[in-house]
VMD Tcl script that builds the backbone (N, CA, C; Angstrom):
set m [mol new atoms 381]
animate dup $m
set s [atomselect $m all]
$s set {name element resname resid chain x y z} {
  {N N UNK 1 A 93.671 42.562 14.965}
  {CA C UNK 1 A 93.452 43.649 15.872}
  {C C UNK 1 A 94.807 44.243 16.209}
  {N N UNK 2 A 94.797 45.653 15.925}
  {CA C UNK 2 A 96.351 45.781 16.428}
  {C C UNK 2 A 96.311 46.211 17.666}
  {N N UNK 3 A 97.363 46.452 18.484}
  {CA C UNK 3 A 97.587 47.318 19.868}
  {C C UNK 3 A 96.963 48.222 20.497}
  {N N UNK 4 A 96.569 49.026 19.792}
  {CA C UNK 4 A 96.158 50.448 20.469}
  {C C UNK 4 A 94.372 49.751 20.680}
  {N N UNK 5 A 93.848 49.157 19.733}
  {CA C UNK 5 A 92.537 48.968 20.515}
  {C C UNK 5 A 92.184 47.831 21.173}
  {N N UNK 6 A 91.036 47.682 21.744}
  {CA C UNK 6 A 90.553 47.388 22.771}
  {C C UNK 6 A 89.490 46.388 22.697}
  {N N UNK 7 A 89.590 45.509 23.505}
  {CA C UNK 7 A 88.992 44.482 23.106}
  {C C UNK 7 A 87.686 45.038 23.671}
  {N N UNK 8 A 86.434 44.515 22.708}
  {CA C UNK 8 A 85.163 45.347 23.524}
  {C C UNK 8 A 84.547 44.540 24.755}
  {N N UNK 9 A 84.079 44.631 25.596}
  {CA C UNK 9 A 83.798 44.450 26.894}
  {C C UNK 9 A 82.898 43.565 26.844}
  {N N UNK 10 A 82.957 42.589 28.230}
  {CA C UNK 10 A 81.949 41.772 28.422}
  {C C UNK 10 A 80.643 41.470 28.307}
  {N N UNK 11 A 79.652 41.222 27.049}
  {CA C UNK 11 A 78.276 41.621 27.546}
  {C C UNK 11 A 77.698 42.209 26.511}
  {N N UNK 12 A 78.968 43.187 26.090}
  {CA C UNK 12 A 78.504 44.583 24.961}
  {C C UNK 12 A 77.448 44.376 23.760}
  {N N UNK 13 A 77.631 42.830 23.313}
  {CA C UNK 13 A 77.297 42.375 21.823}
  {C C UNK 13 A 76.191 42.683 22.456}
  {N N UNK 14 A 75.369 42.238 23.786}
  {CA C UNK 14 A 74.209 41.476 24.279}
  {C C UNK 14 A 72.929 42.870 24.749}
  {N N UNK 15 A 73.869 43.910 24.858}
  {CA C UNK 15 A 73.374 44.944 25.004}
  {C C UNK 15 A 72.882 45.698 23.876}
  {N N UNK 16 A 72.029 45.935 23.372}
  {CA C UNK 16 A 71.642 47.218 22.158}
  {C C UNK 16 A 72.215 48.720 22.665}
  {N N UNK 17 A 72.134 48.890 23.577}
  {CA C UNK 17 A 71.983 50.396 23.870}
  {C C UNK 17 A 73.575 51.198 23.793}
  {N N UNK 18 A 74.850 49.679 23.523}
  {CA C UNK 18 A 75.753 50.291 23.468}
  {C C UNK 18 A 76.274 50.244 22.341}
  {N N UNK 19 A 75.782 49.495 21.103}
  {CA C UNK 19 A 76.485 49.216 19.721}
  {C C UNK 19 A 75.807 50.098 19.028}
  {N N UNK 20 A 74.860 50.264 19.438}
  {CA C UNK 20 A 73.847 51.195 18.115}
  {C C UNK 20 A 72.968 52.215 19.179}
  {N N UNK 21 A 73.173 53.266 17.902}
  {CA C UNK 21 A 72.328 54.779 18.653}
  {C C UNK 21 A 71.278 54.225 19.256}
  {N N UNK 22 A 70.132 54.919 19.875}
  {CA C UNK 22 A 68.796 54.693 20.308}
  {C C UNK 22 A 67.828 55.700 19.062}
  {N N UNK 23 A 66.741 54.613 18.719}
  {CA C UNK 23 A 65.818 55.305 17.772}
  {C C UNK 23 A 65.223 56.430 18.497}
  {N N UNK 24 A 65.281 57.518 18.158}
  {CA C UNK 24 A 63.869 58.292 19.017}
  {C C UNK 24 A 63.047 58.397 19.173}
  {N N UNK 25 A 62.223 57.651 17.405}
  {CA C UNK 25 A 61.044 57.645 17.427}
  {C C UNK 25 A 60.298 56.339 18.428}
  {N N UNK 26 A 61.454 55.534 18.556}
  {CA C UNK 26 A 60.689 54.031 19.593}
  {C C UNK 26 A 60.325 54.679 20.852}
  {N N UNK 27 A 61.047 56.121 21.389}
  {CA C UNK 27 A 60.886 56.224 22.516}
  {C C UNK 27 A 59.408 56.972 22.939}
  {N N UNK 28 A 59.476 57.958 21.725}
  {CA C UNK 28 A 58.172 59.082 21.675}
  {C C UNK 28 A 56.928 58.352 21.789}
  {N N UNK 29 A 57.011 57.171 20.943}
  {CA C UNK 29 A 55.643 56.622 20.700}
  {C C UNK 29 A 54.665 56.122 21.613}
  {N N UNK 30 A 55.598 55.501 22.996}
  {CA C UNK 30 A 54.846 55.661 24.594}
  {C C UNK 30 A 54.307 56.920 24.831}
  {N N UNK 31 A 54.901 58.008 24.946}
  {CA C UNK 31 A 54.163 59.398 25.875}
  {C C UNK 31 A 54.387 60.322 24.453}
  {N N UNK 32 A 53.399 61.047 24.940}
  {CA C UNK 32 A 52.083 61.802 24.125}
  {C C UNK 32 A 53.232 62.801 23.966}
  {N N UNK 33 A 53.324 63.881 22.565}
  {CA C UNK 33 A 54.222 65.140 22.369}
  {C C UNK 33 A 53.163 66.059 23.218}
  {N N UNK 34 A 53.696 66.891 24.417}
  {CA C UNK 34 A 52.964 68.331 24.575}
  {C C UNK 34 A 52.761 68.984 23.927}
  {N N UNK 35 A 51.536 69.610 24.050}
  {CA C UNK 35 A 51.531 70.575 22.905}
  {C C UNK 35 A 51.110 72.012 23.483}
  {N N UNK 36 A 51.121 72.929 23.798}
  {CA C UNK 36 A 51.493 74.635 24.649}
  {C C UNK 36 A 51.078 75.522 24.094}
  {N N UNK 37 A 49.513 76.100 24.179}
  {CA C UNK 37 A 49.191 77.092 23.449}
  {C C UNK 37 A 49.229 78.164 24.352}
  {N N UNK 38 A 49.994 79.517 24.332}
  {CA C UNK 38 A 50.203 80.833 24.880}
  {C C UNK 38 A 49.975 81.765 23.914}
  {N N UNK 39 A 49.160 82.694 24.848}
  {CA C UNK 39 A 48.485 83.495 24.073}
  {C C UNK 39 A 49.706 84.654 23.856}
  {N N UNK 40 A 50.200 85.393 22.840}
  {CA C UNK 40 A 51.142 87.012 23.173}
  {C C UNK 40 A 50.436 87.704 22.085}
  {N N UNK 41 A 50.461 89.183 22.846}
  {CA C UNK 41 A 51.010 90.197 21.997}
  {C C UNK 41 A 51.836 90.742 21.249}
  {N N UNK 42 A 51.329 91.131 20.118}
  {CA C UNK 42 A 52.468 91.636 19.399}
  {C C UNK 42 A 52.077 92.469 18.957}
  {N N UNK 43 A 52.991 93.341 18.419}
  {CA C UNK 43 A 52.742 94.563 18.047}
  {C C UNK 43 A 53.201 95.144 16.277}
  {N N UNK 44 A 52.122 95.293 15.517}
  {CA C UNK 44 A 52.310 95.239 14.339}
  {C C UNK 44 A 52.912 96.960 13.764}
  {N N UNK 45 A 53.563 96.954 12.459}
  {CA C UNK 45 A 54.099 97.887 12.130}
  {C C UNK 45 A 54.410 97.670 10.382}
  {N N UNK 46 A 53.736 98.902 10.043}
  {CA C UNK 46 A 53.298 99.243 8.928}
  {C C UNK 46 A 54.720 99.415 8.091}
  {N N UNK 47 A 55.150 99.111 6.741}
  {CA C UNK 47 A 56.496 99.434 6.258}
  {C C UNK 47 A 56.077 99.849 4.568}
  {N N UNK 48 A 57.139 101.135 4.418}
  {CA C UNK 48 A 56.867 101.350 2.295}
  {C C UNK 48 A 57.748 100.123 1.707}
  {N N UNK 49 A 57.847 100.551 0.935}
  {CA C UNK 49 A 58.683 99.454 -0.193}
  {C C UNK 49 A 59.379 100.444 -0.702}
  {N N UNK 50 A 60.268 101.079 -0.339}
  {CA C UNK 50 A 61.116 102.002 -0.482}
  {C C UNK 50 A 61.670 102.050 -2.315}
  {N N UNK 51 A 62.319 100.870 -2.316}
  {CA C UNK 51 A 63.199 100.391 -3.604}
  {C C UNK 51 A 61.937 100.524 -5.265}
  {N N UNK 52 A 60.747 100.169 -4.623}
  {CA C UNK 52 A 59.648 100.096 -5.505}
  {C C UNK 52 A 59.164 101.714 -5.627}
  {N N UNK 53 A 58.790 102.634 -4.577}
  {CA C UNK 53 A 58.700 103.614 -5.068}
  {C C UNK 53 A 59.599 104.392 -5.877}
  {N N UNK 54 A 60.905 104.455 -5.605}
  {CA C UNK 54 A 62.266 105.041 -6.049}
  {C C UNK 54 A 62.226 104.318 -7.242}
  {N N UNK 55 A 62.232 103.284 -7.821}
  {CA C UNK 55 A 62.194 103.275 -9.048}
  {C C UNK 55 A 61.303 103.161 -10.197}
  {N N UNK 56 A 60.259 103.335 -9.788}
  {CA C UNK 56 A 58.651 104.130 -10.461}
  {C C UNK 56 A 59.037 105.637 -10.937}
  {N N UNK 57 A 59.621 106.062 -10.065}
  {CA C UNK 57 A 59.911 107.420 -9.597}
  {C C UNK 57 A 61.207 107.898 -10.993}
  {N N UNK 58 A 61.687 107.021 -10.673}
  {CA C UNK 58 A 63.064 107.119 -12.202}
  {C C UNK 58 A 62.214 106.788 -12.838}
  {N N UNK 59 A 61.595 105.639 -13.351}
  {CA C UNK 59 A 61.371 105.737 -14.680}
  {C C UNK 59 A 60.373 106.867 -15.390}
  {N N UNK 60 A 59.484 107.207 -14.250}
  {CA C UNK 60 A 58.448 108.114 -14.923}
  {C C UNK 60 A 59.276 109.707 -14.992}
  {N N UNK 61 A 59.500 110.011 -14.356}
  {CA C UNK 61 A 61.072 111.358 -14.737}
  {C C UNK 61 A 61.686 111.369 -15.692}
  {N N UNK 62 A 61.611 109.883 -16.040}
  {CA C UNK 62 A 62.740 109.606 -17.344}
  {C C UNK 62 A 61.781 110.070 -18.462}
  {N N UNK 63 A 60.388 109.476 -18.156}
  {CA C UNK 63 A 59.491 109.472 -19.384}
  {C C UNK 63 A 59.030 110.524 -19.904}
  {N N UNK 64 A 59.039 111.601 -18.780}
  {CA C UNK 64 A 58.660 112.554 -19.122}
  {C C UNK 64 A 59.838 113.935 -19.216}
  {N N UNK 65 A 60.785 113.420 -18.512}
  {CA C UNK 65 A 61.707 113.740 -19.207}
  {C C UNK 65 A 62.117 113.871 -21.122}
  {N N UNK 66 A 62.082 113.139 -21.480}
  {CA C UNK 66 A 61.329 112.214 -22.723}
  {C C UNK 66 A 60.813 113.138 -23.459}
  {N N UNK 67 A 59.580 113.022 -23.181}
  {CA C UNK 67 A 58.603 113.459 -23.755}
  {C C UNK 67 A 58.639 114.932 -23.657}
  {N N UNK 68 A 59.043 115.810 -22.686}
  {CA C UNK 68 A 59.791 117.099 -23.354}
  {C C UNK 68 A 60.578 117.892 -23.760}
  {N N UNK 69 A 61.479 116.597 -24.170}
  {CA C UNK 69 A 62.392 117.115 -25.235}
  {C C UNK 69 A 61.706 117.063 -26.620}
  {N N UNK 70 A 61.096 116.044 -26.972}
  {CA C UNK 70 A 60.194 116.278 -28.174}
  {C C UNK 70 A 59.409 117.215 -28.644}
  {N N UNK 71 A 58.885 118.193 -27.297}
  {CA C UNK 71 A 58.260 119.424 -27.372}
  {C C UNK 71 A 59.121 120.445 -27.915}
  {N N UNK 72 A 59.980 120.228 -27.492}
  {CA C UNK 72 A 61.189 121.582 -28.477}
  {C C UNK 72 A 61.447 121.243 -29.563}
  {N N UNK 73 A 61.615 122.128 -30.541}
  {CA C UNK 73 A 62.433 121.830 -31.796}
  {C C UNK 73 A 63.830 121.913 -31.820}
  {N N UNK 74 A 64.813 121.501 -32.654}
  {CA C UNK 74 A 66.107 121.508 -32.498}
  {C C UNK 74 A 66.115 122.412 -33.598}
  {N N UNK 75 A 67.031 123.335 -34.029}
  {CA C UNK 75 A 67.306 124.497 -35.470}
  {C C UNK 75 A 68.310 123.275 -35.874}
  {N N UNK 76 A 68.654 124.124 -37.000}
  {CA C UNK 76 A 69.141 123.453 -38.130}
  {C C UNK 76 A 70.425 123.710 -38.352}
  {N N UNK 77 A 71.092 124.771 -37.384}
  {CA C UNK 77 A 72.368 125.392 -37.091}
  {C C UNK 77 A 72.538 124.733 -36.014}
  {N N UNK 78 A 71.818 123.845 -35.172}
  {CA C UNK 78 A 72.308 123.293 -33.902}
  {C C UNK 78 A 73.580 122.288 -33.852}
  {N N UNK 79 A 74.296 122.245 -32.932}
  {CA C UNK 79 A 75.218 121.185 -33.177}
  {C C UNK 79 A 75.426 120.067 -32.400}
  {N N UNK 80 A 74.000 119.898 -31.970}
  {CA C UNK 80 A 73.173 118.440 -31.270}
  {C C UNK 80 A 72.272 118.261 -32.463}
  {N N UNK 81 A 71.501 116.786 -31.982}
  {CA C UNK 81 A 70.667 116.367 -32.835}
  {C C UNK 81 A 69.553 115.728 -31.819}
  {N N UNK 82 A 68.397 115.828 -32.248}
  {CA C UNK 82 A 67.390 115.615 -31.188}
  {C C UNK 82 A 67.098 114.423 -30.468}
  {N N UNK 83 A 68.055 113.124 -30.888}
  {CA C UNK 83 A 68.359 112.360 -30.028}
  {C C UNK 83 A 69.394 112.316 -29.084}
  {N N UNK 84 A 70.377 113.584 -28.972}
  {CA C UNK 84 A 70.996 113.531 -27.936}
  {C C UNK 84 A 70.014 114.785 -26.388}
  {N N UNK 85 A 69.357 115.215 -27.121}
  {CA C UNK 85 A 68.241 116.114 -25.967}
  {C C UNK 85 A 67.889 115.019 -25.467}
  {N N UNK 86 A 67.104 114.420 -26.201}
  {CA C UNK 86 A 65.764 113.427 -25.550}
  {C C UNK 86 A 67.182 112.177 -24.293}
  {N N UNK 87 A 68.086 111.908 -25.114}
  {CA C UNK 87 A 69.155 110.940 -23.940}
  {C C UNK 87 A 69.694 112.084 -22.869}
  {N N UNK 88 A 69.723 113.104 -23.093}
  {CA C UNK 88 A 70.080 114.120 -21.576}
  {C C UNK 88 A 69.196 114.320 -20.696}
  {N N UNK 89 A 67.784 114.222 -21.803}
  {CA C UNK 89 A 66.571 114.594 -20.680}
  {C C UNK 89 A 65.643 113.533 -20.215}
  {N N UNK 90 A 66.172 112.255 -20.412}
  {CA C UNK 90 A 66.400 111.077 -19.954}
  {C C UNK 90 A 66.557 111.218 -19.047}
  {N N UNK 91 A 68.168 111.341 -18.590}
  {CA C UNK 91 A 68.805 111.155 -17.638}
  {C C UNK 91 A 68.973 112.439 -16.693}
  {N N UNK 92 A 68.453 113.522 -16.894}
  {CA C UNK 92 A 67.862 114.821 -15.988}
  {C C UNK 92 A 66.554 114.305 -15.289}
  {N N UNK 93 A 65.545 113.670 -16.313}
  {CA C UNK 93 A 64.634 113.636 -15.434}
  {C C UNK 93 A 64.544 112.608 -14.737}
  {N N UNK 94 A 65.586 111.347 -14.727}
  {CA C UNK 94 A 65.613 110.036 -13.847}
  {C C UNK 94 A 65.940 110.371 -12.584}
  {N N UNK 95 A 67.146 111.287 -12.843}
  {CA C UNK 95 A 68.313 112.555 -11.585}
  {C C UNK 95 A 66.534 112.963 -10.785}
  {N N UNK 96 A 65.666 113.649 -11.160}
  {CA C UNK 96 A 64.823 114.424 -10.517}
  {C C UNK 96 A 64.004 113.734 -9.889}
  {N N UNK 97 A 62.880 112.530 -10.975}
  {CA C UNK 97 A 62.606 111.398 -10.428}
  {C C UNK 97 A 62.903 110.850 -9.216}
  {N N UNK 98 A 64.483 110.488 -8.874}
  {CA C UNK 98 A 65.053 109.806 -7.891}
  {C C UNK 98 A 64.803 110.843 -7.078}
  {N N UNK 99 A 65.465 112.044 -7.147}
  {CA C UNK 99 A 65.177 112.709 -5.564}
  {C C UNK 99 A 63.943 112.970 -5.108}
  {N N UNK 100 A 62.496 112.929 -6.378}
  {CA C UNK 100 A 61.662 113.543 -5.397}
  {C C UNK 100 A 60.856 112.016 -5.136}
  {N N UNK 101 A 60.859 110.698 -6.120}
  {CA C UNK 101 A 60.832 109.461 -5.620}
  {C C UNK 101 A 61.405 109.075 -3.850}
  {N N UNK 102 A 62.464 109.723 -3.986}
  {CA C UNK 102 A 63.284 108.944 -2.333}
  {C C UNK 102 A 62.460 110.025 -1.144}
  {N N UNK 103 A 62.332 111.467 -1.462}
  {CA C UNK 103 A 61.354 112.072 -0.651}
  {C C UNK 103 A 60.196 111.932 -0.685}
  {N N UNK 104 A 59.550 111.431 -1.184}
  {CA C UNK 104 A 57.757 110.645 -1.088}
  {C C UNK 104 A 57.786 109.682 -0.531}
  {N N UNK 105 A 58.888 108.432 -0.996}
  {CA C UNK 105 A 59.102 107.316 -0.069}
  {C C UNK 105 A 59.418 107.924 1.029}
  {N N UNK 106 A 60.388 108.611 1.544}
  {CA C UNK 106 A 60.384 109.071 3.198}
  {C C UNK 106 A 58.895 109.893 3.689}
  {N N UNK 107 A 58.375 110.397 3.225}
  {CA C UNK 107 A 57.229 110.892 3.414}
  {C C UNK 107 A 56.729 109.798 4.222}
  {N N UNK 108 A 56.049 109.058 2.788}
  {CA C UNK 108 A 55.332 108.272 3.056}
  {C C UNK 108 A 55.296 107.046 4.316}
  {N N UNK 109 A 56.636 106.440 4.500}
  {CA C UNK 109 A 57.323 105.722 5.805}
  {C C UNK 109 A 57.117 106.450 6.849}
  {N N UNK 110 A 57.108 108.050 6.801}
  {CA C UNK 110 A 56.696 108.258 8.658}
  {C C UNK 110 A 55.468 108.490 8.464}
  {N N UNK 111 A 54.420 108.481 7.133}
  {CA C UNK 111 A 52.723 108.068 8.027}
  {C C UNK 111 A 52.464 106.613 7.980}
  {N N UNK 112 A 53.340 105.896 7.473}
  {CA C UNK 112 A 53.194 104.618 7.875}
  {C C UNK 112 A 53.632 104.175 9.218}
  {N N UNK 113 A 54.643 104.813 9.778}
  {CA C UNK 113 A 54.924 104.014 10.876}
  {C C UNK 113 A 53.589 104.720 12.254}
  {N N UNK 114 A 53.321 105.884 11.578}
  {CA C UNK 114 A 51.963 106.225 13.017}
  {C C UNK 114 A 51.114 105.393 12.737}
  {N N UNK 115 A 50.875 104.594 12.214}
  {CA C UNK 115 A 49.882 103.719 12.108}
  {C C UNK 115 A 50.042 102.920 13.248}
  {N N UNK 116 A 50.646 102.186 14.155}
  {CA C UNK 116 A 50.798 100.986 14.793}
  {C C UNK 116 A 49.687 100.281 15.215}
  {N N UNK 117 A 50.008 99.433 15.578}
  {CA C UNK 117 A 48.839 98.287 16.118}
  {C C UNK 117 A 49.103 97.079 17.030}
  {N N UNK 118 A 48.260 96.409 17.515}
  {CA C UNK 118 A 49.056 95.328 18.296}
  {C C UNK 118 A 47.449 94.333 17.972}
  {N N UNK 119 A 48.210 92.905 17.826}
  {CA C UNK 119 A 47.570 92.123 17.805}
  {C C UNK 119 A 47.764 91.031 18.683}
  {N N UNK 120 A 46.754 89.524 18.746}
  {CA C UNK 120 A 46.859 88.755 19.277}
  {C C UNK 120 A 47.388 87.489 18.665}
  {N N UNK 121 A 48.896 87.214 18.994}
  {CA C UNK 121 A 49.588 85.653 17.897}
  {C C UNK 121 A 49.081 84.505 19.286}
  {N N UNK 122 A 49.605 83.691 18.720}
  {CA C UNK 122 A 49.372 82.464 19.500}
  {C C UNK 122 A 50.525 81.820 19.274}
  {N N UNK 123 A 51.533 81.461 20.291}
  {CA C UNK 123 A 52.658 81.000 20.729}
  {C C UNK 123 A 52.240 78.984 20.668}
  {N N UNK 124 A 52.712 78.206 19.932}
  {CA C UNK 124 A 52.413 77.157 20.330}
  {C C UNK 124 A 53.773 76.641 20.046}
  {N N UNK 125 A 54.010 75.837 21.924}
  {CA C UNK 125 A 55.360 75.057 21.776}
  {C C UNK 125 A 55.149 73.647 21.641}
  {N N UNK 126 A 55.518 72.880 21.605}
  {CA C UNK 126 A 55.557 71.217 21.097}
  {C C UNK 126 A 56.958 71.002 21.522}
  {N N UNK 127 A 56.772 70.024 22.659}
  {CA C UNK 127 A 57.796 69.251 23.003}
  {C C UNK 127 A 57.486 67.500 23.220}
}
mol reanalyze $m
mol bondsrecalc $m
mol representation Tube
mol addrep $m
């Protein structure tokens, strides 16, 4: 034993409650857990999926983007080739897609939020 500690105290071995934690579960098992059912309100609220419409929204812009560039013909003096239309009008109609995708999603979010509602949860505490 060196210096600095301490010899342990009279008794200590004889005691449990000071060498070792206390179980919790030995203690619970006398008295009953409460259990607290409260009734609340709450109040529910409707939400879009913003990220899911917006990108429905690109891809189908894209597609049809797409699909009318194929409607044109390219001449034969052109100095594109009809796979660079169809990759511009790709990416024109993803561009269009997105903006009118992100304005339907906003649309759509303020008749979702007049929807509201309130319901009845049930609060249960346990101690």
């Amino acid at each position: 034993m060196s210096d600095e500690e301490t010899p342990p105290a009279a008794g200590a071995a004889d005691d449990p409650a000071v060498g070792e934690p206390a179980d919790p579960a030995a203690g619970s098992a006398s008295a009953p857990a409460a259990i607290q059912h409260e009734p609340v309100e709450v109040g529910l609220e409707r939400s879009v999926r913003y990220g899911r419409i917006i990108t429905v929204a690109i891809v189908l812009g894209a597609v049809i983007g797409a699909a009318a560039a194929l409607f044109f013909p390219v001449g034969p003096e052109a100095d594109y080739e009809l796979g660079q239309v169809v990759g511009l009008m790709v990416v024109v109609g993803g561009a269009i897609g997105l903006a009118l995708g992100a304005v339907l999603a906003l649309v759509l979010g303020l008749i979702a939020r007049r929807r509201r509602g309130a319901a009845l949860a049930v609060l249960t505490d346990v101690r």
